[in-house]
C-alpha positions in Angstrom: 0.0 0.0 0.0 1.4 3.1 -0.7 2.3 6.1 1.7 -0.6 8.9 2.3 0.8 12.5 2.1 0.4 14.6 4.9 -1.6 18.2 3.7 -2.0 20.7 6.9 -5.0 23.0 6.0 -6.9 25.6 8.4 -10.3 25.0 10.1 -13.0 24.1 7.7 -17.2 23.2 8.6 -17.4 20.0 10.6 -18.5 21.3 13.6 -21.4 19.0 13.5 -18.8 16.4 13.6 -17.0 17.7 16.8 -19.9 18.9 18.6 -17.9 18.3 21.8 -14.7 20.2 20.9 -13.6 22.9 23.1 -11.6 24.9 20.1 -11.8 24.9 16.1 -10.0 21.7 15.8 -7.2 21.5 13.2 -8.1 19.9 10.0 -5.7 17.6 8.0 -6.1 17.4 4.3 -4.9 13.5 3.1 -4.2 12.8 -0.5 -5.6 8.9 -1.7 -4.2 6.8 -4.0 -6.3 3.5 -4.5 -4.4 0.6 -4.9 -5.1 -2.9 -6.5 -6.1 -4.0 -3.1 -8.6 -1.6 -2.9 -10.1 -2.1 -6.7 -14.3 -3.2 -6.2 -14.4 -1.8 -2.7 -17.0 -0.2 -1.6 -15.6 3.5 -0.7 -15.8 3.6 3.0 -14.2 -0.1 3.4 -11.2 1.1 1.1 -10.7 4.2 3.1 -10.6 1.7 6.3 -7.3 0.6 4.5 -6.3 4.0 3.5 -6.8 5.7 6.7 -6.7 3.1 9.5 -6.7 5.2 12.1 -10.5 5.9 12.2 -13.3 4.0 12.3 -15.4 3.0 9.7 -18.0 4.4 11.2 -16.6 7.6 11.6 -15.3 7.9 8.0 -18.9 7.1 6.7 -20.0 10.7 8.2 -16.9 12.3 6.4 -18.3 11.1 3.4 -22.1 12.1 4.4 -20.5 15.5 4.6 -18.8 16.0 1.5 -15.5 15.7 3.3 -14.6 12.8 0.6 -13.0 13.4 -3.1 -12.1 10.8 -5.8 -10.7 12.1 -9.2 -12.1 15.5 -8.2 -15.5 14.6 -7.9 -17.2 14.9 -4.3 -19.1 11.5 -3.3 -21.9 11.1 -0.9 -22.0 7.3 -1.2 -20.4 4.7 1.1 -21.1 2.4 -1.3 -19.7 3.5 -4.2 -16.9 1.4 -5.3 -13.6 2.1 -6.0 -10.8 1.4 -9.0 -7.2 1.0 -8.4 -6.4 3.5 -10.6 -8.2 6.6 -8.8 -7.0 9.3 -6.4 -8.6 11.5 -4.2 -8.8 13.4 -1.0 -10.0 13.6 2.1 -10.6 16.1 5.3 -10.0 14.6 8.9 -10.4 16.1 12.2 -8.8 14.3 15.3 -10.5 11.9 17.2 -10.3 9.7 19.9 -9.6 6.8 17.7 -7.1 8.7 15.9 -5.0 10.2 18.8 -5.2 6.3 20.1 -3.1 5.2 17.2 0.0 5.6 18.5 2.8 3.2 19.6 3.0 2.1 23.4 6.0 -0.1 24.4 4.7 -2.6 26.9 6.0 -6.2 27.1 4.3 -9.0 25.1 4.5 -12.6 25.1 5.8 -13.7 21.5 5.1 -17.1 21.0 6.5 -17.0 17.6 8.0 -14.5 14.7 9.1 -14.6 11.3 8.8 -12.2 8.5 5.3 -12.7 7.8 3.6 -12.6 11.0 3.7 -13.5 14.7 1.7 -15.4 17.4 1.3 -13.9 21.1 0.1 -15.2 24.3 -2.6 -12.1 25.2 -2.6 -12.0 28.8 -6.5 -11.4 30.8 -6.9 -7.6 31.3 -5.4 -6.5 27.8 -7.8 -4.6 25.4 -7.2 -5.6 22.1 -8.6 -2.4 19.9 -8.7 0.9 21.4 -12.4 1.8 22.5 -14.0 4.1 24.3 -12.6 3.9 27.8 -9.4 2.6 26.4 -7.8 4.3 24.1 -4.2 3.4 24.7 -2.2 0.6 26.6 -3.8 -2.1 24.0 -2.5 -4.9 21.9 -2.9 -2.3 18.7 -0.4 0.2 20.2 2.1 -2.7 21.5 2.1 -4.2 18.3 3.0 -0.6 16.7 5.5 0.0 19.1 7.0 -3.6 18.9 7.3 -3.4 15.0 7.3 -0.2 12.6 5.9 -2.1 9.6 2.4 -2.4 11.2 1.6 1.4 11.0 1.2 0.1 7.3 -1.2 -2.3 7.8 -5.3 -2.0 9.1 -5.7 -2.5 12.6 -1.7 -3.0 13.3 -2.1 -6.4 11.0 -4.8 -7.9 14.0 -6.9 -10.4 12.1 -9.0 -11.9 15.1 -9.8 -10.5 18.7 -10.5 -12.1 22.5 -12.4 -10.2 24.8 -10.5 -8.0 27.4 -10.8 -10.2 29.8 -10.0 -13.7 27.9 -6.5 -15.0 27.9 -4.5 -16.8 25.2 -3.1 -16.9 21.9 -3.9 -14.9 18.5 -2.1 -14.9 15.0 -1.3 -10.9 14.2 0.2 -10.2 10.5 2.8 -8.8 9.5 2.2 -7.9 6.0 -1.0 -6.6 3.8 -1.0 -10.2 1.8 -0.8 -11.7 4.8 -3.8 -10.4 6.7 -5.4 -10.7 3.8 -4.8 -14.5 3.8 -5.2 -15.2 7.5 -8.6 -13.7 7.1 -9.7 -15.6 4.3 -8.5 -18.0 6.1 -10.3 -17.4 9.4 -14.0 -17.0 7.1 -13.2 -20.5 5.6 -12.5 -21.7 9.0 -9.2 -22.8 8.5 -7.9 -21.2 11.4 -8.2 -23.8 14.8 -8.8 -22.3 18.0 -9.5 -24.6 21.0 -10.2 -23.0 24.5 -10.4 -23.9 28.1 -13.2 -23.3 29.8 -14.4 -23.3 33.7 -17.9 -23.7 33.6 -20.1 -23.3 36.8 -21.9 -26.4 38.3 -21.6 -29.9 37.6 -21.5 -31.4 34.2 -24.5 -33.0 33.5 -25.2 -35.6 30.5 -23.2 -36.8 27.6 -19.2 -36.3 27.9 -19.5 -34.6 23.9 -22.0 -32.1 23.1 -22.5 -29.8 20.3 -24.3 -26.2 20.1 -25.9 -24.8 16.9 -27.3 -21.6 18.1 -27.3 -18.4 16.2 -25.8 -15.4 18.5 -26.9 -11.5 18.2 -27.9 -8.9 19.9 -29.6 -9.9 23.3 -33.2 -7.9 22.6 -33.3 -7.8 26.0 -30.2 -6.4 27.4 -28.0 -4.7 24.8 -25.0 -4.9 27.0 -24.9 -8.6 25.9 -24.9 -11.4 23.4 -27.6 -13.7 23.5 -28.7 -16.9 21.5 -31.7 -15.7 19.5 -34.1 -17.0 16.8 -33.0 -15.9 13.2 -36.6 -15.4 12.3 -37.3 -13.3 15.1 -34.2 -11.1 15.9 -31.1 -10.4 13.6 -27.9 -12.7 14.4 -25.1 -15.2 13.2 -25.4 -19.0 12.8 -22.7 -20.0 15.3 -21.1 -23.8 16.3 -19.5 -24.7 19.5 -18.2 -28.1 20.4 -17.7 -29.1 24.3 -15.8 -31.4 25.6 -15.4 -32.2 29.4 -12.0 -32.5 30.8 -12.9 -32.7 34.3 -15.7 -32.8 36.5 -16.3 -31.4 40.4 -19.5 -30.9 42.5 -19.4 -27.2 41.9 -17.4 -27.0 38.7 -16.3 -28.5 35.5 -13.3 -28.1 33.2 -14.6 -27.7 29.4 -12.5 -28.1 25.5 -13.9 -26.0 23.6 -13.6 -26.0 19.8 -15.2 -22.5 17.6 -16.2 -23.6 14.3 -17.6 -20.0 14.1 -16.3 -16.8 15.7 -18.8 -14.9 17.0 -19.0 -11.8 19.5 -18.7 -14.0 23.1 -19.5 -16.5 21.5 -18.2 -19.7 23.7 -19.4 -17.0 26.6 -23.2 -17.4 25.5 -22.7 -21.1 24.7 -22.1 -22.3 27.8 -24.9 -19.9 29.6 -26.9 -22.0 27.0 -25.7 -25.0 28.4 -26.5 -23.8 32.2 -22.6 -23.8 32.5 -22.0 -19.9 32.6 -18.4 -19.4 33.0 -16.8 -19.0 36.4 -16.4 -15.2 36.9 -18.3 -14.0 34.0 -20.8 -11.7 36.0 -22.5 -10.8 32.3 -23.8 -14.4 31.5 -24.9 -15.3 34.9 -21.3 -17.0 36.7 -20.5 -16.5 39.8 -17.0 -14.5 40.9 -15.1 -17.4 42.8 -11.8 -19.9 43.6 -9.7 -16.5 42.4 -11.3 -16.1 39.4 -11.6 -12.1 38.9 -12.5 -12.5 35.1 -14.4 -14.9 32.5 -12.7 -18.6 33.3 -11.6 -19.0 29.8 -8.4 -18.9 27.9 -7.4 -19.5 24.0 -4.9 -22.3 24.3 -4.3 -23.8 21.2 -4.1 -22.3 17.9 -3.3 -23.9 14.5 -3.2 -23.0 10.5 -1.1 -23.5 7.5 1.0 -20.4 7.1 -0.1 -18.3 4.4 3.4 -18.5 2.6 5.0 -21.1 3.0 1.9 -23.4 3.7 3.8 -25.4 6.6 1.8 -27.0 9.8 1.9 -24.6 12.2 0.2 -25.1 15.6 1.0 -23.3 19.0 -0.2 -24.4 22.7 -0.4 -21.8 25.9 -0.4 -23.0 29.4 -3.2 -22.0 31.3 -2.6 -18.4 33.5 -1.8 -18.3 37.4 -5.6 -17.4 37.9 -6.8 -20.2 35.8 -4.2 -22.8 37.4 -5.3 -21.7 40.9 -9.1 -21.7 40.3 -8.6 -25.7 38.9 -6.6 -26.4 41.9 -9.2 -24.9 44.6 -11.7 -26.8 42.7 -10.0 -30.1 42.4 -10.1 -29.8 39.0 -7.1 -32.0 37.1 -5.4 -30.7 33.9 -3.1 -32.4 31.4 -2.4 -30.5 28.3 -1.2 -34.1 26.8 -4.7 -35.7 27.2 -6.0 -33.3 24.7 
């Protein structure tokens, strides 16, 4: 992808925009140049590329505005598509999102590294986009900070999330054909990700089970995800598969296997299943046995690499928190039985 250039303009009519601002906030002129990466995209997608910095959703109220021009011409359209050969230009005001993109050195766990990508261990507590709330000391600004190259790349190369407070291991790119494998790769679900997973209660019933439930939008609580009937509320056909490991009188250790990857997805699952995890206040479990977060953590993860198409696949051993909450609850774990 090729560099942006950097035009410094005076103030111009977005105060609708920045109804919050304080002071006529400075206004930053970008050139475009639409590359073949970008060539059938819809505009405000290819400007996700171009300017990663801000959201999408920010970007489609730039072009609402008239703030967006390709080959000269203003467009109102998010949808319009794109052509590798056009140029244009584009006004920006700062914004939380934008000020957030910054490099943070912090230490992170690098499972593994080579020139295309890498693999970390996220540790519980770690945001992995800047949000509102946290808009620094995330995995996006370590990753800047830890290697120039993803400045370059949307979202710092990040192809997959866990929640904030979910531990374990994601694949981050480290080049624009890369991520654009991985998540083709991801959608055709050749990515495996397996989880552990403290559930609360007993395990009742058959050893193996499968869930099948579509996730959105809980209608009745929009803080959370909730399994929901497709013909009566919008969501996304989602697959789980459990597994018990380990069973106690007021717990039970779970494998978990996503054939689908789904907003809290394993989360909801298991509160399907009357298992909520252990510490996950949202979906009904109980804070207990030192667990101050969801009781779940991403420990295995395995994919062909996108270039050189070998085997790779990458095991985690389970947190302090987790280790001491199977150990309070006479829970046994051996990462070679599975």
């Amino acid at each position: 992808m090729k560099k942006t250039e950097l035009i410094i303009s005076g103030p111009l009519s977005l105060d609708a925009l920045d109804e919050d601002a304080q002071v006529e906030p400075q206004v930053e002129q970008r050139l475009l140049a639409f590359g073949s990466a970008q060539h059938g995209m819809r505009l405000d997608r290819a400007l996700v590329d171009l300017v990663p910095e801000f959201s999408r959703n920010y970007l489609q109220q730039l072009i609402e505005a008239g703030s967006v021009l390709v080959n000269g011409q203003v467009l109102y359209k998010a949808s319009h598509k794109v052509r590798a050969s056009d140029s244009g230009l584009i006004e920006l005001r700062p914004t939380p999102q934008s000020q957030a993109f910054k490099a943070e050195a912090m230490a992170l766990d690098v499972v593994y590294l080579d020139a295309h990508l890498l693999v970390i261990n996220k540790p519980a507590g770690l945001v992995v986009h800047p949000a509102p709330g946290n808009w620094s000391g995330t995995l996006m600004n370590g990753l800047l900070a830890h290697d120039p190259q993803a400045f370059d790349l949307p979202r710092a190369g990040i192809v997959h999330r866990l929640d904030k407070d979910t531990s374990g291991l994601m694949v981050v790119a480290r080049t624009r054909a890369v991520m654009d494998a991985l998540v083709k790769a991801i959608a055709a679900r050749e990515v495996k990700r397996q989880y552990l997973a403290i559930g609360q209660g007993a395990w009742l019933g058959a050893s193996r089970r499968e869930v099948d439930a579509a996730i959105g939008r809980d209608p009745a609580n929009r803080l959370r995800m909730a399994a929901v009937d497709l013909s009566l509320h919008p969501g996304k056909l989602a697959r789980t598969d459990f597994e018990l490991l380990a069973n106690a009188a007021q717990a039970c250790l779970v494998h978990c296997t996503l054939h689908t990857g789904r907003t809290h997805q394993i989360r909801v699952h298991m509160a399907q299943l009357r298992h909520p995890l252990l510490g996950d206040a949202l979906y009904g479990g109980g804070l207990a046995f030192g667990m101050a977060r969801q009781a779940l953590h991403a420990y295995r993860l395995a994919f062909s690499h996108p270039v050189t198409q070998q085997a790779l696949s990458f095991a985690a051993p389970v947190p302090p928190d987790f280790s001491l909450a199977l150990s309070s609850l006479g829970l046994k774990y051996n990462p070679g039985n599975i």
